[in-house]
N, C-alpha and C positions, 0 to 999 in steps of 0.2 A: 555898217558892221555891228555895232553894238544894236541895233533897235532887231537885228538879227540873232542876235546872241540871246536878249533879253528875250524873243519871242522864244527861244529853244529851251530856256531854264523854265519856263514858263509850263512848258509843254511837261515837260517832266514832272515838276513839280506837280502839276494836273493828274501825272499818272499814277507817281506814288499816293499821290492823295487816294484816289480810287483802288490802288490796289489794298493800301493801309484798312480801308473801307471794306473791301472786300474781305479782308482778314480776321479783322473784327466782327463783318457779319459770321465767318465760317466758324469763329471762337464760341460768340454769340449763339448758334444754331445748336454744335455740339456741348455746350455748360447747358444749352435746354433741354438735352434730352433725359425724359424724365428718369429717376431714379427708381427701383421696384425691386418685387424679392421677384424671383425667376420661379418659384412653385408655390401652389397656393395648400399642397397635401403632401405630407411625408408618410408611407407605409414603412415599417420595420419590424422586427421580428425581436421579442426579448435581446438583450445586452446587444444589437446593434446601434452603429453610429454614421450617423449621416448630418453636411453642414448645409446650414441656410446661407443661398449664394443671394446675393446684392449686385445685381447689374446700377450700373452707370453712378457710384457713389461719389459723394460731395466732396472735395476734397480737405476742409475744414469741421466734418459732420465728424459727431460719434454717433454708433449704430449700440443698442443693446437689446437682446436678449430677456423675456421671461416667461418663464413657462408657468401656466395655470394650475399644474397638477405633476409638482415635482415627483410624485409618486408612480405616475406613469414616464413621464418621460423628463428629463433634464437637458438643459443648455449650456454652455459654458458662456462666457463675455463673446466668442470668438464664432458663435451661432454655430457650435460645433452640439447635436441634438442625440440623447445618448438613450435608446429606450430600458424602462424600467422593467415592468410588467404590465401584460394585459390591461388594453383601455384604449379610451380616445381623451386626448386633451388638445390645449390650442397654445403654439407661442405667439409671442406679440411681438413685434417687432419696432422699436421707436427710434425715430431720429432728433439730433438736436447738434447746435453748433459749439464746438468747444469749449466749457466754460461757462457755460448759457444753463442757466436753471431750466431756460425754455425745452419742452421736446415736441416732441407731438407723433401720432401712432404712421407707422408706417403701412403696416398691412396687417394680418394675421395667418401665419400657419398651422393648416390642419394637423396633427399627429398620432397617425393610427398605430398602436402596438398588440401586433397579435403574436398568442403565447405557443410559443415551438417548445422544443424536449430540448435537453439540455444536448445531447447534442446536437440538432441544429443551431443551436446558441451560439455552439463553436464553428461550426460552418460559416454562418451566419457574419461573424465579427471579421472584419476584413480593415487591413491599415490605410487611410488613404495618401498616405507618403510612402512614396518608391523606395526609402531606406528601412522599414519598418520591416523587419527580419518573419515572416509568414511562417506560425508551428502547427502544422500537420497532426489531426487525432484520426486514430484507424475508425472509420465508417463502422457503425452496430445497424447496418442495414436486417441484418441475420440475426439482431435480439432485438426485438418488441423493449421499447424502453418509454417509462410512463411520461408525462407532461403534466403535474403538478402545476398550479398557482407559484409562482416564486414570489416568494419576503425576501426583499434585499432589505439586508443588515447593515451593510457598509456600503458607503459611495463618497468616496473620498476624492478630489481632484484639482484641493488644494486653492482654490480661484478664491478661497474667501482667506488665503494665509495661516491658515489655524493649523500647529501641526501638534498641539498639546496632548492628543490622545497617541502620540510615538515617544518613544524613550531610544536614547543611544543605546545598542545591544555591545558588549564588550570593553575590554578595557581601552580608555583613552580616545574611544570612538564620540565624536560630534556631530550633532544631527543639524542640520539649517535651514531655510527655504531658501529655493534657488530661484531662480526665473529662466532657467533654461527646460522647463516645463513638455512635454511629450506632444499638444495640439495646445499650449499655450503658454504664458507666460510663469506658472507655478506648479512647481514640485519639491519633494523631499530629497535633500540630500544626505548622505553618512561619509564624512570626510575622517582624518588620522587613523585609518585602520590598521597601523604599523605594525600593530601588538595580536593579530588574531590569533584565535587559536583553530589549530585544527580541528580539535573535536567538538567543540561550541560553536564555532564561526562566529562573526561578530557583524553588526549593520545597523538598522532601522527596526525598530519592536514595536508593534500596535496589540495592543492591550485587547483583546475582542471582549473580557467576563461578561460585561454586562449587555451586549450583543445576540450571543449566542446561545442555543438552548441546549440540554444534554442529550446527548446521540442523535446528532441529527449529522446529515452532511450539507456542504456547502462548497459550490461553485464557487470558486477562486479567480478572479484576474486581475491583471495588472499593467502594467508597461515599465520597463527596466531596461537602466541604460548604464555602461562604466564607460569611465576615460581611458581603460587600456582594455583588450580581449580579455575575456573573465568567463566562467562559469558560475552560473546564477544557482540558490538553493534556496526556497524556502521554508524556514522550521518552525516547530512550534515547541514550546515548552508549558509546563502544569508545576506553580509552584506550590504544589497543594502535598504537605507533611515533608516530612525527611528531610537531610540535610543535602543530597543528591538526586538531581534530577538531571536525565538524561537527555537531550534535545533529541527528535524526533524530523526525520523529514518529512516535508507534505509534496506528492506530487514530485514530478519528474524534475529535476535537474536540467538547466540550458544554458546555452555555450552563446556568448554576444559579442559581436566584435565591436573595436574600440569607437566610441561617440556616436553608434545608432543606437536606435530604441528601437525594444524588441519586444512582440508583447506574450505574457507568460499566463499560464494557467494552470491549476490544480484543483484539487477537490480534499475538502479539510472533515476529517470525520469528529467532533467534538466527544470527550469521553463520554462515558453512561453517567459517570457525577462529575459536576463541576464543583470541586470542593475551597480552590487557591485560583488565584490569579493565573488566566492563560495567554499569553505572546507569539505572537507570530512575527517571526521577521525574517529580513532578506539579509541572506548571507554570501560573499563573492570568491571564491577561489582562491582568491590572490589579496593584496593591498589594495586595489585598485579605490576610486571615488565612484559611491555607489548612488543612483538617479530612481527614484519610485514616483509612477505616476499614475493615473485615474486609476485607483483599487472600486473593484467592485466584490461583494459576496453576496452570492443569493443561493436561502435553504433552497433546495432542489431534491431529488431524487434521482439516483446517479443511474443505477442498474435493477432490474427487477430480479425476480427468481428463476430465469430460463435452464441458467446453467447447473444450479441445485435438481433441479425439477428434473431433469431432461439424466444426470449423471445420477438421481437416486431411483430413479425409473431402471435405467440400466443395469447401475451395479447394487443397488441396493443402500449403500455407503459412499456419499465423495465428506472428502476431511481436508483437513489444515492444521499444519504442525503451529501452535505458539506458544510463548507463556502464559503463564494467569492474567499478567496487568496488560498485555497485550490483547487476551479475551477481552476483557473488561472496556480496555479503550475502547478496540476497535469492534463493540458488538455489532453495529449497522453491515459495516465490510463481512464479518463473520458467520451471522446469520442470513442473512441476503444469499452467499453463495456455496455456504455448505452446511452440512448436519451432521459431522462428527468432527471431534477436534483431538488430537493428540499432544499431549502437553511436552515441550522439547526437556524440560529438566525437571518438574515439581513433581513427578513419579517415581526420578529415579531414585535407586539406593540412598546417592549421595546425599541428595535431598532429606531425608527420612531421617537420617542415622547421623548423631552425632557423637563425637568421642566426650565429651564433656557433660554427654549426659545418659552417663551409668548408675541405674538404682540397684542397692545393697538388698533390695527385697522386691520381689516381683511384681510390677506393677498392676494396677488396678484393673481386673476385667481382663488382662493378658492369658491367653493359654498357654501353658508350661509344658512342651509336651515330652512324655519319658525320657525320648532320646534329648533331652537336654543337660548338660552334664556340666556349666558353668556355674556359678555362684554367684556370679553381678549379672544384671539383668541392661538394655539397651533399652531407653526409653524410647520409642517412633515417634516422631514429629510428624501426626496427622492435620495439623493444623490446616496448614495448604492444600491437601486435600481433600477435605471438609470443604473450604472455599470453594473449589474447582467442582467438585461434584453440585452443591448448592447454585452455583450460578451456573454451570452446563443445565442442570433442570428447569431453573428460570429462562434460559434464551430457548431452551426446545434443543439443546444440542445433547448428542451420545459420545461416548468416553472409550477411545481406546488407549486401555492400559498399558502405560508403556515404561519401565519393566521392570520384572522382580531378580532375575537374574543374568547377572552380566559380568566381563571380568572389568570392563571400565566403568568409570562414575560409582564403585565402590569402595569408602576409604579404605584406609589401610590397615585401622584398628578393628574392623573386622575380621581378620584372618586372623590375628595375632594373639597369644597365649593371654588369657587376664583381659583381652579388650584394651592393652595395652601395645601403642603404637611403635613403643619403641623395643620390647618383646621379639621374641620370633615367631615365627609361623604356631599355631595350632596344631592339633593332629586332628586326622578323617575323621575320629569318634565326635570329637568336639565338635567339628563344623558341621557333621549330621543333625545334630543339634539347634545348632544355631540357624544353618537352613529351616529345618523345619520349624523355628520359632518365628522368625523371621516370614517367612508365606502363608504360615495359621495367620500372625495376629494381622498380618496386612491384607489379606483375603477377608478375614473374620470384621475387620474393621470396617473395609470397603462397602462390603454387604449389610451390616446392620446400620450405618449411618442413614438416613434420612435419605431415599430420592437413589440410594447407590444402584441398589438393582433396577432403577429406570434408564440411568445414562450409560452404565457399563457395559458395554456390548460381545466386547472381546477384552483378552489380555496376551501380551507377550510376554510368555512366562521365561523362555531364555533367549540371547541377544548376542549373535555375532560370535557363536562359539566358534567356527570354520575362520574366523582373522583376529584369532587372539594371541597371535604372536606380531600383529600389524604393527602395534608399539615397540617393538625392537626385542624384547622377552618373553619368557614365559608366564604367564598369567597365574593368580595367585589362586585361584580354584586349582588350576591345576599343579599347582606347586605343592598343594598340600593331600590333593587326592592323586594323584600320578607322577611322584616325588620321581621315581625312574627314569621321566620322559627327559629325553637331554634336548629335541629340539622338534622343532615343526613336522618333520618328519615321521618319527615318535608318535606324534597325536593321535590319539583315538577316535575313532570313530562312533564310538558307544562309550559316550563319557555317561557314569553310574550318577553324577548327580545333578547332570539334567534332567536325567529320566525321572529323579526322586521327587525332584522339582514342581514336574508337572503331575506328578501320580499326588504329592501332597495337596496342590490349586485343584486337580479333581477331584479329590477328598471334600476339600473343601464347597463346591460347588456342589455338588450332591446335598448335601447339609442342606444348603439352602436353596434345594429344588431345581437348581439350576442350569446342572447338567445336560450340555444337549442344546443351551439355549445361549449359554454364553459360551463362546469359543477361545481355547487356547491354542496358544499360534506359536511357533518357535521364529524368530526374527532376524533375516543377516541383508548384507548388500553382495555385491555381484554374486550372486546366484546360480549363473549361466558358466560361473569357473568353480566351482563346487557341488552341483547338480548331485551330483552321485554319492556323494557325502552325504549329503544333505538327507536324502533318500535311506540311505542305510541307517541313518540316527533314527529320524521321525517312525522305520520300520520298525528299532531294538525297542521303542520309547511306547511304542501300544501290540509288543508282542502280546500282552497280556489281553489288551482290549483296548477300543481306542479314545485316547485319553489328549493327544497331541492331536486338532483338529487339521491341521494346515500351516502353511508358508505364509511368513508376510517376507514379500519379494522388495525388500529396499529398491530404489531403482533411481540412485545417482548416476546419471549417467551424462554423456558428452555428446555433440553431436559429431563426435567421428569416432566413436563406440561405446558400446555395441550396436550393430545395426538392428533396427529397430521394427521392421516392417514382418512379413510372412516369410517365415523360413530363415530370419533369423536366429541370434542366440537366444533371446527375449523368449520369442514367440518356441522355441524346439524346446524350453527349458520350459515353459507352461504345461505343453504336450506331455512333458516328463511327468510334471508333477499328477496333473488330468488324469492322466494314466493310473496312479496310486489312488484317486481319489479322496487327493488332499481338496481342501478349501484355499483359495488363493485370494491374497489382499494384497495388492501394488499399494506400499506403505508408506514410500520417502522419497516419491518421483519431485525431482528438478534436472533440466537439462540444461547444461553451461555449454558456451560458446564463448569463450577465452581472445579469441580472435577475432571476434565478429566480424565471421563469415559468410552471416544471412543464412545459414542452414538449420536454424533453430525450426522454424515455421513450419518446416517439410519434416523435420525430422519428429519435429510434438506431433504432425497431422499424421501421419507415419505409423505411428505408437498407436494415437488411439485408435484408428481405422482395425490396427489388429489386435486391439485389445478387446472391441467391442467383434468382428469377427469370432474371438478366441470364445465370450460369450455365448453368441448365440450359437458355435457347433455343440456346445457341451461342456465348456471348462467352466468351473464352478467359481468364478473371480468375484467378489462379495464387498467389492472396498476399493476407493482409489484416494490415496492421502496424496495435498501437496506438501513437498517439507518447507513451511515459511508463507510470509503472508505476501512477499512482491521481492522484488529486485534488492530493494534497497535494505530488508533486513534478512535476507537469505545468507547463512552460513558460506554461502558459495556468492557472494554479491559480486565479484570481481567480473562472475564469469556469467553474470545477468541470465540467472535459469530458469527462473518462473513464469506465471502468465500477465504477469503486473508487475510495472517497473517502482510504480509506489501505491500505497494505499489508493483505490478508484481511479487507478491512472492502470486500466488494459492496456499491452501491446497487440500489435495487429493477430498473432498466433492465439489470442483469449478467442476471437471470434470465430477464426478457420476450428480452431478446437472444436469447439462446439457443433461447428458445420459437419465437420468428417464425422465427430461422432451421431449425428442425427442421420445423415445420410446412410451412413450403414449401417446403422440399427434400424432404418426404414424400409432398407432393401428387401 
């Protein structure tokens, strides 16, 4: 029994041997198989990202990364391979055992980078983790858009720790490096944001001054992540003179849900002078802990001239309502897409006229003219407009004047007995007066400055007389020249010192040849509920000869009214005008969608199809202004009107625009 037993443990123990054997070899077999990178050539396309994969690694090995020609292409530790710009380079690839001074090369990969337009860039750039939130840019299939060499300026991703070129934006905000990184183990965080503020916003600031060059633009990206859902913004600020300075948003705004990373892009226009320190930084919606990772900028060239080209062809005029420091910033955006600019406030009265500065003797080079019947004189603050004409002639831009008379945006101490605000009213004689002082010396001015008569194109000599009870009263022209009138009702139709208004501005244009050449225009918005009005003024206003050229047809409008297409209000109130043989300038087009309804797109392609239509039967349309430069600084922003949601950030409707209007002006 036992020499039995003992032969059976025997047997066993034989077979575990051999199986143990066999196990070892199969361990043995698979630790041999060799280790290698899985591609020997990476192809990419400017700012994309693709990783170098390592089949069969050591499990004790460190793998690193370095590329030959960080100017073309970059690696992180994580053989994550990031293209620069145009070229060919090579990474290398080394291994070595933990701790081990030792390495040795493991192979080398090829890395082609051939240079696309900026937007296949953004095509192009794709996440490769399934939580990485994908942002959609509308296709410029339908504009020609150039492909520039890109200089990247910035390339940030944090893998070397260094976060000394950011500063905390806001009160009590803390910046740190984290390890919770976007494709590795480092990134920027801005933590205590308890204290933001709304109109600042507060986060992560990088310093670009010594970066960046003036007027230029540059491709923006980023990856951005919070710990709770947030809306991401990033701004910039110019701490260059003055005690206030306004942030500024760059690019679109986005929405991230809590602890993914999402990755963001914009396009930063740098001003024409870089005078002060400029910051960029990420700001969140909320309190949330804000996460910044691989920044890239590269100058680029965003958009060419299609849409100036293609709408100055047509209507002769396309414009953009801004300020002066808004020209000045944004000349790249400005000039690139149009050729005439309407200034939103440095024309008007307000602007000009101030109650603290009345001279006892008539100023210098001012014309006095008879009917002036005051004794203190209004000194004008041409200052601003002296800039504004100076640097319209430097960018190549034309000047619609906008405006001399109006019943808003004129103080109060103009009306008033003495120039005195707290006075009452004037009487008719007086303000005949002072009108006509007031249109000489700002005509007379406009025209002898330097460059005036090259950017001055038009002027809107009166403004919105037909809703000058819109403010709840009666308006102070007419309080002093139609003292009778008790209410809206009342209003005239042939108010006397419009007419005078524009018979003095063509006075004056005569003088200086101009007649005929620069066009006065009478200015209001809905048009299409005043039509006949409108028509009976401009007729009493050149009974004599014609002195009033034409309508600027404001045109705020909604996309659920008025409708906009053929045989619409729009389109039946052109015909009106066509008919007179007025000249017609579409002045202060944005179309709001309050509700975002998606009918914007149909409703812009809509307009211009029949504007350009309106065109070419005969209607004399000579001008199409946008009011505002994009979404974000539009009067109306709530209700996202324009064709751009931020500086070089198009919405999909910029393109169709463009489409509708070539197509049927092609026809």
């Amino acid at each position: 029994m036992l020499k039995k037993t003992s032969k059976t443990i025997l047997a066993i123990i034989l077979v575990l041997t051999m199986l143990a054997g066999t196990a070892a070899m199969q361990t043995e077999v698979y630790s041999a198989k060799k280790t290698k990178i899985t591609t020997k050539k990476l192809s990419l396309n400017v700012g994309q990202k693709k990783s170098i994969v390592i089949k069969n690694k050591k499990g004790k090995t460190k793998y690193t990364f370095v590329s030959k020609n960080k100017k073309i292409a970059k690696v992180n530790k994580k053989g994550r391979v990031t293209a620069v710009r145009k070229g060919t380079t090579k990474v290398i690839v080394k291994e070595g055992k933990k701790g081990s001074k030792k390495v040795k090369k493991l192979g080398t990969v090829k890395v082609v980078v051939k240079n696309k337009n900026v937007q296949q860039i953004n095509d192009a750039v794709s996440s490769p983790d399934a939580n990485v939130q994908k942002v959609n840019t509308p296709s410029p299939d339908k504009v020609n858009t150039p492909s520039p060499e890109p200089t990247n300026c910035v390339d940030i991703d944090f893998s070397d720790g260094d976060i000394s070129k950011f500063s905390a934006e806001g009160d009590g905000v803390k910046i740190e490096l984290s390890q919770n990184g976007y494709d590795d183990d480092s990134c920027i965080k801005a933590t205590k944001r308890a204290g933001r503020n709304d109109w600042f916003g507060c986060g992560m600031a990088l310093d670009v001054t010594d970066v960046i060059n003036p007027g230029k633009t540059y491709k923006l990206t980023c990856y951005v992540k919070c710990d709770k859902d947030a809306t991401i913004t990033i701004r910039s600020i110019n701490d260059a003179g003055g005690f206030f300075n306004f942030p500024t948003q760059v690019g679109d705004t986005l929405d991230v849900k809590a602890g993914e990373w999402s990755r963001m892009e914009a396009v930063y226009l740098s001003p024409d002078n870089i005078s002060g320190k400029i910051r960029l930084y990420w700001d969140a919606s909320n309190t949330a802990d804000i996460y910044l990772d691989s920044i890239q900028m590269i100058e680029s060239t965003v958009l060419d001239d299609t849409f100036k080209t293609l709408f100055t062809n047509i209507f002769g005029h396309v414009g953009t309502c801004n300020t002066y420091t808004q020209m000045k910033d944004y000349k790249g955006f400005t000039t690139t897409l149009y050729n005439s600019v309407t200034m939103e406030n440095e024309t008007k009265p307000l602007s000009l006229l101030n109650a603290g500065n009345i001279s006892n003797t008539p100023p210098e080079g001012y014309i006095i003219p008879d009917s002036y019947k005051d004794v203190t004189y209004p000194v004008i603050n041409f200052s601003t407009i002296d800039n504004v004409i100076n640097t319209a002639y430097e960018y190549g831009l034309s000047i619609r004047f906008h405006v001399l008379v109006w019943h808003s945006q004129t103080p109060d101490f103009f009306f008033k007995r003495g120039y005195n605000e707290s006075a009452g009213y004037t009487t008719k004689e007086y303000m005949d007066g002072r009108l006509e002082y007031y249109v000489r010396n700002v005509m007379q001015h406009i025209y002898n400055t330097p460059h005036g008569k090259d950017v001055i194109y038009c002027i809107d000599v009166a403004n919105e007389y037909f809703h000058n009870y819109d403010q709840g009263s009666k308006s102070k022209w007419n309080t002093i020249y139609y003292p009778e009138e008790k209410s809206e009702s009342d209003r005239t139709n042939k108010p006397v010192y419009v007419k005078k208004a524009f018979e003095i501005a063509y006075d004056e244009l005569e003088k200086f040849g101009l007649a005929g050449s620069v066009k006065l225009f009478y200015n209001d918005y809905n048009t299409y509920e005043v039509t006949d009005d409108i028509i009976t003024m401009i007729n009493y206003i050149n009974e004599e000869k014609k002195i009033c050229d034409g309508v600027g047809m404001q045109s705020h409008l909604d996309v659920d009214y008025p409708t906009p297409g053929m045989g619409g209000k729009i389109s039946d109130t052109i015909d009106a005008f066509t008919a007179q043989g007025y000249e017609i300038q579409i002045t202060e087009l944005d179309v709001t969608d309050y509700d975002n309804s998606g009918k914007q797109l149909k409703y812009y392609t809509d307009l211009i199809t029949m504007l350009v239509n309106k065109k070419k039967s005969g209607s004399n349309i000579t001008g199409i202004t946008f009011w505002g430069l994009c979404d974000s600084n539009s009067w109306r922003r709530s209700g996202k009107p324009l064709l751009f949601s931020a500086i070089f950030s198009p919405k999909p409707v910029f393109y169709e625009f463009i489409e509708a209007a070539r197509n049927t002006w092609n026809q």
